[in-house]
C-alpha positions in Angstrom: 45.7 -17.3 2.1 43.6 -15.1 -0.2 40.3 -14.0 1.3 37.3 -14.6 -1.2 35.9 -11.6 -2.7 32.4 -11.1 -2.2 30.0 -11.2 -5.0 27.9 -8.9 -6.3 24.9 -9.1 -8.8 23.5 -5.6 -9.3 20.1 -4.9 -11.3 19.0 -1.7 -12.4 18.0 -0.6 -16.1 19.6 3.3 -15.4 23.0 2.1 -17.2 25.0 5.3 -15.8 23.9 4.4 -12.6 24.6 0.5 -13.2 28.0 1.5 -14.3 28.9 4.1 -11.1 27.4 1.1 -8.5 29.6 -1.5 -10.8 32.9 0.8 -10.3 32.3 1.5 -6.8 31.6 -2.1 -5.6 34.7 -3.0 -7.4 37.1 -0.6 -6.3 35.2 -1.1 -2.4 36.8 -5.0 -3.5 33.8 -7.5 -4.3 33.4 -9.2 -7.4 30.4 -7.5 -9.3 28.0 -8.7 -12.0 25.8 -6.1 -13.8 22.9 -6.6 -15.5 20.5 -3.7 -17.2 17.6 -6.3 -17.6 16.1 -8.8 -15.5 15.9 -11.2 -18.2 19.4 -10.9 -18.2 19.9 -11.3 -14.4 18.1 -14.5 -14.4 20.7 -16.0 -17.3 23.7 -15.0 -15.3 22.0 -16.8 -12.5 21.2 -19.8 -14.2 24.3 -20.3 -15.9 25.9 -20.3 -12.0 26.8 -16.9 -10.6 25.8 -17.1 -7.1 26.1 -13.6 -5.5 26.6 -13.2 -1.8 24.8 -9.8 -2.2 21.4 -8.9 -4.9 20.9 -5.3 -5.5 17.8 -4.9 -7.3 16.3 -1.8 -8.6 12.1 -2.1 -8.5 11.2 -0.6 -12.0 12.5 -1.8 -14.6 11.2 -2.8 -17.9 9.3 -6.1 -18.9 10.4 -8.0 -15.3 10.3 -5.5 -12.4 12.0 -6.1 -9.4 9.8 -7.5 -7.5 8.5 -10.1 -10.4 12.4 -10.8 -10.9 12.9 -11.8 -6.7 9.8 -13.7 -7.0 11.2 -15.8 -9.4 15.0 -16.5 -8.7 13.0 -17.6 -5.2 11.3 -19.7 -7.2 13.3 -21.1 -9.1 15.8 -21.8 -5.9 18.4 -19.1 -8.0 19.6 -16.9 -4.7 19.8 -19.8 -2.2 22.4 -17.5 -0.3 22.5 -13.9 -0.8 21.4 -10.9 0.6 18.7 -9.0 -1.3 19.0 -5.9 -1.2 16.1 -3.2 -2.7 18.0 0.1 -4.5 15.3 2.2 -5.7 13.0 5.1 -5.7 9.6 3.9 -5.2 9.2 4.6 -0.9 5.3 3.7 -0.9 4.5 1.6 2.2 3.2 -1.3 0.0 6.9 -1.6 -1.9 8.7 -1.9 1.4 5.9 -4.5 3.1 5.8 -6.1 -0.2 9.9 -6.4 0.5 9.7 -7.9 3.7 7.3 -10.5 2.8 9.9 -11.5 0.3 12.6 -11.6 2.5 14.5 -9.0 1.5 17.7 -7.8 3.9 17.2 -4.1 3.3 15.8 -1.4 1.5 17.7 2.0 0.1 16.3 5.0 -1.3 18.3 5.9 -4.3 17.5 9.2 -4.3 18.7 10.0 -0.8 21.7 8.0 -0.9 25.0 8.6 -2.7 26.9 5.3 -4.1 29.7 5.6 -1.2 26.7 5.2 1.1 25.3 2.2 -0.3 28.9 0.4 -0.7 29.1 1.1 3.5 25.5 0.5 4.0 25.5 -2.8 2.2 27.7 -4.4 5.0 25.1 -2.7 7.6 22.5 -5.0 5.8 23.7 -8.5 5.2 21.9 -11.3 6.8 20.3 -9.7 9.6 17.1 -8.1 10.7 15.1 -5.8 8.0 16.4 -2.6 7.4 15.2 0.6 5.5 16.4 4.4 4.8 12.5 5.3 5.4 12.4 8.1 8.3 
């Protein structure tokens, strides 16, 4: 029997970046959905792609990270995955903000190549709060 690829649903409006993380998760065997807006994040979700995993960049345009969590939460869109925070912004207020929304774990893009993240991400599913933060 076939084991069931994981899914992916990465969000982040740097489309070289959103294509390297969509190549690497692929070829590291999940099942990945890429989205370059938010907006469009939330219609992939509502028409009934349910990720096992949420990478989410922070900034973005129009609906920044955070505003997009708070509402696939609220809108019951993420009922299962692991959120986890791909970004630059490593202010203290970000990460606390993260944890308060439940978030799995929280990467530094800047200090992490996209090998490190596909090997990280398993280090991060379901289990207590994590971040790169020394």
């Amino acid at each position: 029997m076939e084991e069931k690829k994981q899914k992916i649903l990465i969000v982040d409006d740097d489309q070289l970046l959103l294509n390297i993380y969509t190549q690497k998760f692929a070829k590291g065997g999940f099942e990945v959905a890429a989205s370059a807006k938010g907006e469009e994040a939330l219609e992939k979700l509502r028409g009934g792609f349910e990720p096992d995993i949420l990478l989410l960049d922070l900034v973005m345009p129009s609906l920044d990270g955070f505003d997009l969590l708070e509402k696939m939460k609220e809108e019951k869109l993420i009922k299962k995955a692991s959120v986890i925070m791909l970004t630059n912004q490593g202010q203290k207020s970000d990460i606390g903000r993260a944890k308060k929304l439940g978030v799995s774990g929280y990467i530094m893009k800047a200090n992490t190549t996209p090998s490190e993240v596909l090997s990280r991400i398993g280090e991060m599913r379901k289990g207590d709060f994590k971040d790169d933060k020394k």
